[in-house]
N, C-alpha and C positions, 0 to 999 in steps of 0.2 A: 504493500500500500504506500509506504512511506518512497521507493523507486518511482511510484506511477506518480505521485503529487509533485516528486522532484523534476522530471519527467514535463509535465503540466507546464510546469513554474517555469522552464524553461523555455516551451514553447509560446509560449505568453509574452515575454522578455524578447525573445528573438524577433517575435511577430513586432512589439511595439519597437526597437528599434528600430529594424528593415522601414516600418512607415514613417519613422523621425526622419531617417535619412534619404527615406523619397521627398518627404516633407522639402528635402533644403537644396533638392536638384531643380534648377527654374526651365523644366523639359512641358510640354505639352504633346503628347504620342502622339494627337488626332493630327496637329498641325504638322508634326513630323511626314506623318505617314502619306499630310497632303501635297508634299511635296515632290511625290511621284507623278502625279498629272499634272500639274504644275509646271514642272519641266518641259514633259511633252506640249503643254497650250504656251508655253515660253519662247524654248530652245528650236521647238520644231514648228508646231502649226504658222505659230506669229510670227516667225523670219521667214518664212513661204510662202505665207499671204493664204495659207489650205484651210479655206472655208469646211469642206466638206471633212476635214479631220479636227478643225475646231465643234463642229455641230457634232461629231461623233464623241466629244468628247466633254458633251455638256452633261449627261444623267452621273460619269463620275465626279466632275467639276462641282452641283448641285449634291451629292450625297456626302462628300469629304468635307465640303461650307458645313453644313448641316453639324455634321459630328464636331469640327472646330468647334460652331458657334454654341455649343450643347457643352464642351470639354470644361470639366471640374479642375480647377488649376490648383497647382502641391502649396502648399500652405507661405512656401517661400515667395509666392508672388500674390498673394494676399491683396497687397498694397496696389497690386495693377489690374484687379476685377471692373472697375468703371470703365479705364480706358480699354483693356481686353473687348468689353461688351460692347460699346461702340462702336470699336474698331469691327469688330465680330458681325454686325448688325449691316456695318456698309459692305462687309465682304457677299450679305447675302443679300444686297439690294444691288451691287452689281451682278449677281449671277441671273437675278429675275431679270435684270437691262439686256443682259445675253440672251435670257429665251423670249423676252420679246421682240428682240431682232435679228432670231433666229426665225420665228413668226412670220415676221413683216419680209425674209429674207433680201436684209438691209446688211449688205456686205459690209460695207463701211462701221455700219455700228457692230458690226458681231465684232469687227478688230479693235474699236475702242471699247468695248466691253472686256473682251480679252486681257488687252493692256493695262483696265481698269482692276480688273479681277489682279492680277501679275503685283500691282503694283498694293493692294489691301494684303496680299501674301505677306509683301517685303515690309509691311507697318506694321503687323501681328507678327512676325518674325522680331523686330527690334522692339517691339515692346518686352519681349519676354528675356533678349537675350540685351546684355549690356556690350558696347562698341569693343570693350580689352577685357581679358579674362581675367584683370586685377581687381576688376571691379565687381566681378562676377565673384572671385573666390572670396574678397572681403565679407559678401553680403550674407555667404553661407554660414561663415562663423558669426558675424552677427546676427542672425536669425536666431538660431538657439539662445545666442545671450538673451537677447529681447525679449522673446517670448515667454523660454522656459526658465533659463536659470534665472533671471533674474526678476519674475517676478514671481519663480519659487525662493528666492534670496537664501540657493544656493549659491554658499561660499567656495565650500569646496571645489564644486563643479566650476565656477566662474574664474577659480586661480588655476584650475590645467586645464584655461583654454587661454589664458593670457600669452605664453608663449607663441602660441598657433596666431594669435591677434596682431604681437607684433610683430611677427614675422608678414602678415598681409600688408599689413600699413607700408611694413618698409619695401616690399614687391609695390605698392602704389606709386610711394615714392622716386620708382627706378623707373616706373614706368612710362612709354612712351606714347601717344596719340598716331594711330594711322595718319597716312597724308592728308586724306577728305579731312579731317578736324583736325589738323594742325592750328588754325585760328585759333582755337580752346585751350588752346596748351596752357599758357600763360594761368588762364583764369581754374585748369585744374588744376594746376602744380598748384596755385593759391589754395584751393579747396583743400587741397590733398594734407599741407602743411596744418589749416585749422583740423580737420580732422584725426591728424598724431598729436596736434596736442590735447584735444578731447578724450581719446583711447590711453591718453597718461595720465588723466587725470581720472576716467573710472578705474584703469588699472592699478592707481594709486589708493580712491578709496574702497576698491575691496580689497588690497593689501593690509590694508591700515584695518580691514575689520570696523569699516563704519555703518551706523544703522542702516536700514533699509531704503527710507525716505533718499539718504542721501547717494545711493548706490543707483539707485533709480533714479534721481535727476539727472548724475554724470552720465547714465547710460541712455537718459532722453537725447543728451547733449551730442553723443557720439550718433545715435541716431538721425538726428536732424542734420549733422553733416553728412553723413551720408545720400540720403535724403538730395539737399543741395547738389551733390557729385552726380548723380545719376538725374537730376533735373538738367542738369549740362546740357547732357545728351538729347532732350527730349526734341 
């Protein structure tokens, strides 16, 4: 009896981790997976001008919006459910623009629907994924802060993740903007700097072992530059 509960216990554990840690991947499978026809209404039909392989390719175009616009997103992108749904919302009012000008067989609009469709991809694509992957891996260890440990004000849990923390900051710090945002630069590198010293000052007070209130304001504070960083991009 006392194997089978053990047994349990651990099933239980395992199960809740594995969903913590899907929790803090900022993935969407359905928009993944819409990326297959995508390609071909992109890469192929729309540089050939092929009507008749755009129109074949509308019942999957119409069933993969659908499931996007339906998709439950991992807890890590929480904070982008408004603009997700809007964006979500025009991807499937351009697809009805494709079947009615697939209707009216308005060549001209089946290509700007196309294009239109191509281009609601490439805005639910960035909404989810951040422009450098510095900013992408900072956000995962601050999720967990936010959420769990620290408004469970575990201590314990919040000082071994400190190392993991400053090690992002300082991958922020090193890091670079693709050419398309290079303008930015300037105004991240600024962000970047208030941002480490926000992460040293809640790193400081949960070193220090300070109440709760106070653990939670530095860690609002860390939050809201972040916040900033990723409004950058918007």
């Amino acid at each position: 009896m006392k194997s089978l509960t053990k047994y349990l216990a651990f099933i239980i554990i395992s199960t809740s981790l594995l969903a913590q840690t899907d929790e803090t991947k900022p993935e969407v499978k359905e928009l993944t997976q819409y990326h297959e026809v995508i390609y071909k209404l992109w890469h192929i039909a729309y540089p050939n001008k092929d009507i008749n392989m755009i129109i074949k390719l509308y019942d999957d175009l119409k069933d993969g919006a659908d499931k996007v616009a339906n998709a439950k997103l991992p807890g890590i992108l929480r904070d982008k459910e408004k603009i997700w749904k809007e964006n979500a919302e025009k991807l499937l009012l351009s697809i009805n623009n494709l079947k009615n000008a697939i209707d009216k067989k308005d060549t001209t609009e089946i290509l700007k629907s196309a294009e239109t469709i191509h281009a609601m991809y490439e805005t639910l694509v960035k909404v989810i994924k951040p422009p450098i992957k510095e900013v992408d891996d900072f956000h995962q260890t601050l999720y967990v802060l936010y959420h769990y440990y620290v408004p469970e004000n575990n201590i314990e849990k919040m000082k071994t993740l400190i190392p993991e923390l400053l090690q992002k900051v300082k991958n922020l710090k090193n890091a670079s903007l693709p050419d398309k945002l290079k303008q930015k630069e300037e105004k991240f590198k600024t962000i970047v700097l208030e941002l480490d010293k926000e992460v040293l000052n809640f790193i400081s007070a949960v070193e220090n072992n300070k109440d709760k209130t106070s653990i939670k304001n530095a860690m609002e504070k860390v939050h809201q530059k972040y916040q900033a960083l990723e409004k950058l991009f918007e």
